[in-house]
C-alpha positions in Angstrom: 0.0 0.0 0.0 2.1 2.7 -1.3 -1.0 5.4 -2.4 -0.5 6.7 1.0 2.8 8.5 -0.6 1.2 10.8 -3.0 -1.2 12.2 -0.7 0.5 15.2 0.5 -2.1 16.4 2.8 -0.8 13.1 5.0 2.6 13.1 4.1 2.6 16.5 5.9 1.3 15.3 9.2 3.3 11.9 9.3 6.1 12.4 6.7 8.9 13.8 9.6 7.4 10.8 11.8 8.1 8.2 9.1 11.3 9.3 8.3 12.4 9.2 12.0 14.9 6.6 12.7 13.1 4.7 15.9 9.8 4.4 13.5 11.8 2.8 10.6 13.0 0.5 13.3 9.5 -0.8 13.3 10.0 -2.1 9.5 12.5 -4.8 10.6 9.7 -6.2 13.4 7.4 -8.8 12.6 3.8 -7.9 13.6 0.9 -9.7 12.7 2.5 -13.3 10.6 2.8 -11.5 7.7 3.3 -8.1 8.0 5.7 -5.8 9.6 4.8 -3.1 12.1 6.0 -0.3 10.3 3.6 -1.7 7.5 0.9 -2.3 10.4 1.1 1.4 11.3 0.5 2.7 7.8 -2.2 0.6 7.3 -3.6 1.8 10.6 -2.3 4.9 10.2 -4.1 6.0 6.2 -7.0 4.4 6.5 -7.9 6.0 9.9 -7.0 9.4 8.4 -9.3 8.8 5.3 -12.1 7.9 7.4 -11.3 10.9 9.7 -11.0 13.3 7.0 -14.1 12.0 5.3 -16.1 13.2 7.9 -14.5 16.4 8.8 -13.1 14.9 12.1 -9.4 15.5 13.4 -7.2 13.8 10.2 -3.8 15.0 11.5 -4.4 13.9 15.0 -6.0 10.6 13.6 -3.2 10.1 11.3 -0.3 10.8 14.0 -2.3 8.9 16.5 -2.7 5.8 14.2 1.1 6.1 12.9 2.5 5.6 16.6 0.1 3.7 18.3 2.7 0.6 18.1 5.6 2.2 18.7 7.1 -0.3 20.9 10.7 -2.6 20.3 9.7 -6.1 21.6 7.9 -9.0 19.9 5.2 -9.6 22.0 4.9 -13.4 21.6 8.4 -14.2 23.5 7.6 -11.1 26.4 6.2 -11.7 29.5 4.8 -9.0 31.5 3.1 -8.6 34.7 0.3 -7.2 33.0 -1.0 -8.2 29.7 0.9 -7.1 26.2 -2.7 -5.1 25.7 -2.3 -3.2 28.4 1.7 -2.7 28.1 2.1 -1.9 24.9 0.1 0.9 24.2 1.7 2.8 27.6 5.2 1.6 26.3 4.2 3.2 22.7 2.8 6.7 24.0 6.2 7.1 26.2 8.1 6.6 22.9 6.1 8.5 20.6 6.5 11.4 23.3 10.2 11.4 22.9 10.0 12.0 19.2 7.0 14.3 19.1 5.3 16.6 20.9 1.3 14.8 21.2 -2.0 16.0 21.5 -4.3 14.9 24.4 -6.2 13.2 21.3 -3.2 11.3 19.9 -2.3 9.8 23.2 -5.5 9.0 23.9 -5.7 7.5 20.6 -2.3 5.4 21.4 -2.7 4.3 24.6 -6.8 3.1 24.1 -6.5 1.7 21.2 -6.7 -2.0 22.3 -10.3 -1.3 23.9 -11.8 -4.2 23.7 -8.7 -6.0 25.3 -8.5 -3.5 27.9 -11.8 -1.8 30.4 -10.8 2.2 29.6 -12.9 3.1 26.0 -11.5 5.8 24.0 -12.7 9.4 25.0 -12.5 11.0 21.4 -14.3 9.6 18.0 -10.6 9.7 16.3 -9.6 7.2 19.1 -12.4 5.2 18.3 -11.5 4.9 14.4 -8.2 4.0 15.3 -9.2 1.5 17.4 -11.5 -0.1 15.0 -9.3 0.3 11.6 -6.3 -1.2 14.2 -8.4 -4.7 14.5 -9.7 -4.6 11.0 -5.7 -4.5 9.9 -4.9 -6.8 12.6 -7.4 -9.9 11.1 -6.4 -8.4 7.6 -2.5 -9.1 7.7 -2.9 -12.2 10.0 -5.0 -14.0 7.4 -2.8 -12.7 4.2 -2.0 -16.8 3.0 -5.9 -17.0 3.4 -6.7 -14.3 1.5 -4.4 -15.2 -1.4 -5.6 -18.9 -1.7 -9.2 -18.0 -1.7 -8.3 -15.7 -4.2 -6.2 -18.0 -6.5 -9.0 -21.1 -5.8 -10.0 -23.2 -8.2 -13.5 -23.0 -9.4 -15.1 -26.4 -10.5 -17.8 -25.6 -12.7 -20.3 -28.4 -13.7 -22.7 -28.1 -17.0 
């Protein structure tokens, strides 16, 4: 998914994110079987903004939000934690993103609710809530990628 390039209204809000050196760290980290985090978080990340945009709601926030909301270092299936990975992670993430940006009360509440669902505390703004969504639709997306392409390559027996 490379459209997310030529849209310059995005690039402008994520472009000095992406280009940082601890978020291109995220390309070398498996995230979901098949994809990396970095891809992950521009999935998240452009679709969220889209949707956000489409209906007149915060975009930049949306889009910043959605961009760091993974920004941790670990793989999450070897770490043990006293507390679950959904309620780690997104605390870990909002710590880092504050070292390379300065964020909105919406885009850490966007990064540090956005495994609702996992975890009791609901987002407090609708950006928060897109991200949260578009996060679990990527999520199911990228972990079922070897479905996706079979069903799409099957065989069709047709009888007459």
């Amino acid at each position: 998914m490379t459209v997310y390039k030529n849209d310059k209204e995005f690039m402008h809000y994520v472009g000095g994110l992406l280009d940082s050196p601890k978020v291109q760290k995220l390309g070398k980290i498996t995230h979901h079987y098949h994809s990396t985090r970095l891809e992950h978080s521009i999935n998240v990340s452009y679709t969220s903004y889209k949707i956000a945009k489409k209906f007149g709601w915060d975009a930049r926030a949306t889009a910043r939000g959605g961009l760091l909301h993974d920004l941790f270092f670990y793989d999450w299936r070897d770490t043990k934690f006293t507390r679950s990975h959904a309620w780690t992670h997104p605390r870990i993430a909002v710590r880092n993103a504050r070292k390379l940006t300065k964020l909105s009360k919406v885009e850490e509440d966007i990064i540090v609710k956005h495994m609702f669902g996992a975890t009791l505390a609901p987002p407090r703004y609708k950006e928060a809530w897109i991200v949260t969504c578009v996060d679990k639709y990527w999520a199911v997306r990228e972990a079922t990628l070897p479905l996706q392409h079979r069903w799409k390559n099957r065989k069709i027996l047709r009888f007459t």
